[in-house]
C-alpha positions as CSV (number, residue, x, y, z in Angstrom):
1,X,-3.8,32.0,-17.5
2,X,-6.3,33.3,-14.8
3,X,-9.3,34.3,-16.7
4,X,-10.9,37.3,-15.9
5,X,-14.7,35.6,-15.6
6,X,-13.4,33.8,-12.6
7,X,-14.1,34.8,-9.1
8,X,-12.8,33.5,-6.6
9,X,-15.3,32.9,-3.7
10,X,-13.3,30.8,-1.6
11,X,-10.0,28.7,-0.6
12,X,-9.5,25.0,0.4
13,X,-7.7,25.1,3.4
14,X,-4.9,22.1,3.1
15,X,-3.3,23.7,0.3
16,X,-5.1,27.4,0.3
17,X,-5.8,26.7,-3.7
18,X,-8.5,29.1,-4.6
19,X,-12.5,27.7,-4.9
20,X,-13.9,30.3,-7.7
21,X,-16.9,30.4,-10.2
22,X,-16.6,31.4,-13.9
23,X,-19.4,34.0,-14.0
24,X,-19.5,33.6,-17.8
25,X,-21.8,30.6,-17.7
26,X,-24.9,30.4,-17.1
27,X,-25.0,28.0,-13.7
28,X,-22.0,29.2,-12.4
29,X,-19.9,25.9,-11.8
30,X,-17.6,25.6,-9.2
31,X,-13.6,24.9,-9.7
32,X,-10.7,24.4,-7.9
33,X,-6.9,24.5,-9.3
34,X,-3.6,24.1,-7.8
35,X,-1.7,27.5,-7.2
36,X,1.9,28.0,-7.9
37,X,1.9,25.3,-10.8
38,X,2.8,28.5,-13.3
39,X,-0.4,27.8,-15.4
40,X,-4.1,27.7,-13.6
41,X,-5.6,24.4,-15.0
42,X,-9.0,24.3,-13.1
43,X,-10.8,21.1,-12.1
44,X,-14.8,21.2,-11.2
45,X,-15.7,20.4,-7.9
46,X,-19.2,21.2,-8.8
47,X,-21.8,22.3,-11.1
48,X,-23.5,24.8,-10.4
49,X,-23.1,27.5,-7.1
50,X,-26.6,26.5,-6.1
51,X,-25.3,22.8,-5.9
52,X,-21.9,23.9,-4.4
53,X,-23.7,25.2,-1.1
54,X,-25.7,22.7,-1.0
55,X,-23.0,19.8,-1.0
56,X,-21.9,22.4,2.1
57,X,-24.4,22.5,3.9
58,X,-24.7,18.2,4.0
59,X,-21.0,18.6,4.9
60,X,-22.2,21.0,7.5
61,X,-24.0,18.5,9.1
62,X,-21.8,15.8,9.0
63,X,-18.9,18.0,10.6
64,X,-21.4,19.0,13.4
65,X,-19.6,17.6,16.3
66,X,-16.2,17.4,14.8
67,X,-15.6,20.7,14.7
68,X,-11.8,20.2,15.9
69,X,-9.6,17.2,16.0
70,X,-10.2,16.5,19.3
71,X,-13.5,16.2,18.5
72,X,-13.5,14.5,15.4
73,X,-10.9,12.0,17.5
74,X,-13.9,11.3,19.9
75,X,-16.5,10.9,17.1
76,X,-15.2,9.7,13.7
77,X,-16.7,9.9,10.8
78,X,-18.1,6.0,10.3
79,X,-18.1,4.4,6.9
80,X,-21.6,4.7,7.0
81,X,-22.0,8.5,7.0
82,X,-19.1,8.7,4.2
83,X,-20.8,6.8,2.1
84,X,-24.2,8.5,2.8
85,X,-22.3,12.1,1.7
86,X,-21.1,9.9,-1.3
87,X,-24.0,9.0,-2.4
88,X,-25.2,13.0,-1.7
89,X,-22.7,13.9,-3.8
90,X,-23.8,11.4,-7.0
91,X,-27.4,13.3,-7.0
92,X,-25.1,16.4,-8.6
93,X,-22.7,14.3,-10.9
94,X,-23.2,12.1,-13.6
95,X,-19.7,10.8,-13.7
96,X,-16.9,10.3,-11.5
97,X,-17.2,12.0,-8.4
98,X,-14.4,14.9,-8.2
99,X,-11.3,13.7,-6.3
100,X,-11.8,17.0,-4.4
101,X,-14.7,15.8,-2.3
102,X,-13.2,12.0,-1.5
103,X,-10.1,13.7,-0.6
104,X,-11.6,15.9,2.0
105,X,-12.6,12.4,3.9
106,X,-8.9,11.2,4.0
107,X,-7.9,14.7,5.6
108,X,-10.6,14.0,8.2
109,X,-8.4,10.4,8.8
110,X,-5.5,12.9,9.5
């Protein structure tokens, strides 16, 4: 089922499921899809590349200093920053906000 517009320009690393683009449209939005399921059913993370990197590059900034867990044990990631990125992350999405990126917060609880 992997189509052969889609390339992959990245993995998540909990699960190592590929982060690709489909290169047949126009923006280039972002996906993500479990691996190993036997069929590739791909789920937006975001909608174009250009938005993509820039979602990053907030992240970036909200990882700076908690870039291990013994960091990240010293200086958690308050309430106040998550919803900050949240609200980040509604500038690029007129819906629901992908599970994707409010599931990265609960492996930075880990």
């Amino acid at each position: 089922d992997w189509k052969a517009s889609w390339l992959v320009i990245g993995h998540e690393t909990s699960m190592g499921d590929p982060i690709f683009i489909d290169v047949e449209e126009e923006e280039l939005p972002v996906y993500t899809a479990p691996h190993g399921d036997g069929s590739w059913n791909p789920t937006q993370i975001a909608p174009s590349s250009g938005a993509f990197f820039a979602i990053l590059s907030r992240l970036a900034t909200v990882a700076k200093g908690r870039e291990n867990p013994v960091a990240m044990e010293k200086n958690p990631i308050s309430e106040i920053e998550k919803d900050r990125f949240l609200g980040f992350l509604g500038e690029f999405f007129t819906e629901e906000i992908p599970l994707f990126w409010t599931l990265l917060f609960e492996t930075f609880k880990e």
